[in-house]
C-alpha positions in Angstrom: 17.6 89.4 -127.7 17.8 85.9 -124.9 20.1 87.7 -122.1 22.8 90.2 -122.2 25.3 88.1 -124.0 25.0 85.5 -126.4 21.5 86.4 -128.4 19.8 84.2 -129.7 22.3 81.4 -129.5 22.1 81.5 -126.2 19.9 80.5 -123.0 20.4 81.0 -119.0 19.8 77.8 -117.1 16.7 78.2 -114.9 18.6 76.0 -112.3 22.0 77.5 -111.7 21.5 80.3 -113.6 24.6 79.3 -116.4 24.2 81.2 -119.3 24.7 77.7 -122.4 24.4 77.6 -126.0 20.6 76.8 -126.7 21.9 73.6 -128.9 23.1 72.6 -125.7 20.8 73.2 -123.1 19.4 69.8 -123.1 22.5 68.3 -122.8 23.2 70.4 -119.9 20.0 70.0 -117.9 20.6 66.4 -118.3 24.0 66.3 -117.7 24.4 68.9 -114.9 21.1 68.8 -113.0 19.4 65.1 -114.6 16.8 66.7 -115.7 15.5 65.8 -119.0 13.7 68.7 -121.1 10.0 68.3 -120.1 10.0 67.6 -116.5 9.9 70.1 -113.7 13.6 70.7 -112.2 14.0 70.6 -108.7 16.0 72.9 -106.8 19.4 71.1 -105.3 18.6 72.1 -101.9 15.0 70.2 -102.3 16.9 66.9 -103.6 19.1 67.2 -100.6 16.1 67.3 -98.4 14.5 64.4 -99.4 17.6 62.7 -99.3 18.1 63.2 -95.5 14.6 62.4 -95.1 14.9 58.8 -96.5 18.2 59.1 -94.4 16.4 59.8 -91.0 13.1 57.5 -92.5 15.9 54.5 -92.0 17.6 54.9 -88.9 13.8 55.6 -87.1 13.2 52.1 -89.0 16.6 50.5 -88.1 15.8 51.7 -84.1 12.7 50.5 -84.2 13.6 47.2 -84.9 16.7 47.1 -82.4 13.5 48.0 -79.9 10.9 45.5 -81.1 14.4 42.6 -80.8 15.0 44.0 -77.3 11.7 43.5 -76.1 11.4 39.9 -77.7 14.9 39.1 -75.8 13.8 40.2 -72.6 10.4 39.2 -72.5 12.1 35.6 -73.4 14.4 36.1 -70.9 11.5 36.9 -68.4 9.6 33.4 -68.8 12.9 31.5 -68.8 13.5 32.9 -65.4 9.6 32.3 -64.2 10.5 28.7 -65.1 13.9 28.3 -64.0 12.6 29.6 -60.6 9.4 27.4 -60.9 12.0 24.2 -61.8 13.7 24.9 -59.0 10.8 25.5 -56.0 9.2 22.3 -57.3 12.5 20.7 -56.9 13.3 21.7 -53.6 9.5 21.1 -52.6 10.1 17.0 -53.9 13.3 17.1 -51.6 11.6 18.6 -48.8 11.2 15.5 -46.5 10.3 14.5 -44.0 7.3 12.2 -44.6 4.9 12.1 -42.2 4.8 9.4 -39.6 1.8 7.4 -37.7 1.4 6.9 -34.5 4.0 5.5 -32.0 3.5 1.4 -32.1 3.2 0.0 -28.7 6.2 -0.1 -26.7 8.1 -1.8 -23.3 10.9 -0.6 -21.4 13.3 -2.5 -23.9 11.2 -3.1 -27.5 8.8 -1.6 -29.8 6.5 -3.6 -31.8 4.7 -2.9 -35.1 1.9 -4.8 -35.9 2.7 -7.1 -39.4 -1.3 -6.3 -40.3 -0.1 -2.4 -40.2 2.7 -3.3 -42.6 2.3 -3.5 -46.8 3.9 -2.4 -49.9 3.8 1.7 -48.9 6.3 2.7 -46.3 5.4 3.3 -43.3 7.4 6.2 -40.8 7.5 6.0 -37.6 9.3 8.6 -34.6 10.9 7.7 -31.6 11.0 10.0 -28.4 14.1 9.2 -27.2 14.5 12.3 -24.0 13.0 15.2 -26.6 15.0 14.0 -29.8 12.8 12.3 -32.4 14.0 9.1 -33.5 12.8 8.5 -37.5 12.7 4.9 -38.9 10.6 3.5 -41.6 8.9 -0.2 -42.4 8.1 -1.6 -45.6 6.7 -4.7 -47.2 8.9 -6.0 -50.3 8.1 -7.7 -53.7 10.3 -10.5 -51.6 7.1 -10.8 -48.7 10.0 -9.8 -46.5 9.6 -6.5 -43.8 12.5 -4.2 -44.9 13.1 -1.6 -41.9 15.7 1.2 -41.8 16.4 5.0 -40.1 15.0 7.2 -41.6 18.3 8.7 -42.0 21.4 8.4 -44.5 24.7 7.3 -43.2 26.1 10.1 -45.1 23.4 12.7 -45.6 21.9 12.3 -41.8 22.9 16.1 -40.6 20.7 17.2 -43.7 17.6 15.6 -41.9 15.6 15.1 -45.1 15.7 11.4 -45.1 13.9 9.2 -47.6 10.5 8.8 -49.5 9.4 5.9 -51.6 9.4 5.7 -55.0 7.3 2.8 -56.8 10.1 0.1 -55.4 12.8 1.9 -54.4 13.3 4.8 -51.5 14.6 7.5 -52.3 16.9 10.2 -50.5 15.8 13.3 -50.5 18.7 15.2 -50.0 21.3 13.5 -52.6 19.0 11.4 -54.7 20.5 8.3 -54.3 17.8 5.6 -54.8 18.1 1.8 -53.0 15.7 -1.0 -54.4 13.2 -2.0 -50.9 14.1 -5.6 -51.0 17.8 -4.5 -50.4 17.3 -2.3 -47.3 18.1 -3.5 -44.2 21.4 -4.4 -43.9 24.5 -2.8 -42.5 26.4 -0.5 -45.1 29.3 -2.6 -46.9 30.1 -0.7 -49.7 30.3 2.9 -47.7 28.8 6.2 -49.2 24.9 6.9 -48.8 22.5 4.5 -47.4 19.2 3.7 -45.0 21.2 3.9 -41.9 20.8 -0.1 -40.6 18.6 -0.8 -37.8 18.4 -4.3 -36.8 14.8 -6.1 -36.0 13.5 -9.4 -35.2 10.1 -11.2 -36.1 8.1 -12.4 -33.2 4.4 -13.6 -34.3 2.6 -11.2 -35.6 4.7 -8.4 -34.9 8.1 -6.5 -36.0 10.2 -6.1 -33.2 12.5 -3.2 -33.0 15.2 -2.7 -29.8 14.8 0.7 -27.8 18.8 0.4 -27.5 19.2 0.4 -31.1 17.3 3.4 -32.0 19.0 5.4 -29.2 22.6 4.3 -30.7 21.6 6.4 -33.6 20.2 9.2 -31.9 23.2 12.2 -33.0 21.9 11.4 -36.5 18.4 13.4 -35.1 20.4 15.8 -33.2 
């Protein structure tokens, strides 16, 4: 006799130990447990296992991921700042200023003369020692033949003290930007805002004369 109760008829479930009529055992393996009549049944408990498993399987995947995107942000992040900060030093190092300046032309108690032969189509600088303060102006050759001279100082940017640099036919100031074509320099400011401060010179022979007086009347832009 199959179990206490039932005979023959009857059969205990080897899964939850249910005592079911044998014509329906099948039916309740499959039905109860899904296990179809042939295969191994697996203990609840072991289903459950594997099922946190694949559970914990995908949220070590889904953290590993949220790692592997955080270190592609801020590795990114890392070389946009190395070349925000390299942007910006090179910048600052074109805006530097001043240029360099040759040696004082010869001078009288009242003048200073610059050779013509000295002068082409690349700027020249030039200082001024006027009591300890030095005095910047610049000369230039035009595509006009005509001397262009100026401070070496903007009428609005002067207290920045970066003045100007040339740029193919234009000079540029290196603290706002601003650029002025060379055959326009050397005239007084009549439209206001930034500009080669003016500083008036006359041509006598082979030279470029330049008065003391007017170099000292813009002396507080060296200050």
């Amino acid at each position: 006799m199959d179990g206490k109760k039932g005979g023959k008829d009857s059969k205990v479930c080897t899964v939850c130990n249910v005592r079911v009529k044998r014509s329906n055992y099948a039916n309740h393996m499959r039905r109860v447990h899904g296990v179809t009549i042939g295969e191994s049944p697996e203990p609840k408990t072991e289903t459950v296992q594997k099922g946190r498993r694949a559970e914990r399987r995908k949220i070590e995947l889904a953290r590993r991921k949220r790692n592997r995107n955080f270190a592609v942000l801020a590795s990114a992040l890392f070389f946009l700042a190395i070349g925000i900060g390299f942007y910006l030093t090179s910048n600052e190092s074109s805006v530097a200023g001043p240029e360099p300046v040759q040696p004082p032309p010869p001078q009288t108690q009242s003048t200073v003369k610059i050779s013509l032969y000295q002068l082409g189509n690349n700027s020249q600088f030039y200082t001024y020692d006027s009591s300890g303060v030095s005095i910047r102006y610049f000369a230039v050759v035009g595509s006009d033949g005509s001397v262009h001279v100026a401070l070496d100082a903007c009428d609005v940017c002067y207290a920045q003290k970066r003045g100007y640099r040339q740029v193919g036919e234009v000079m540029k100031c290196n603290n706002c930007g601003k650029e002025f074509a060379v055959n326009s320099i050397g005239t007084e400011n009549l439209t206001g805002g930034c500009w080669p401060s003016h500083l008036p010179v006359s041509l006598e022979g082979n030279d470029v004369v330049v008065q003391i007086s007017n170099l000292t009347g813009k002396r507080y832009m060296f200050q």
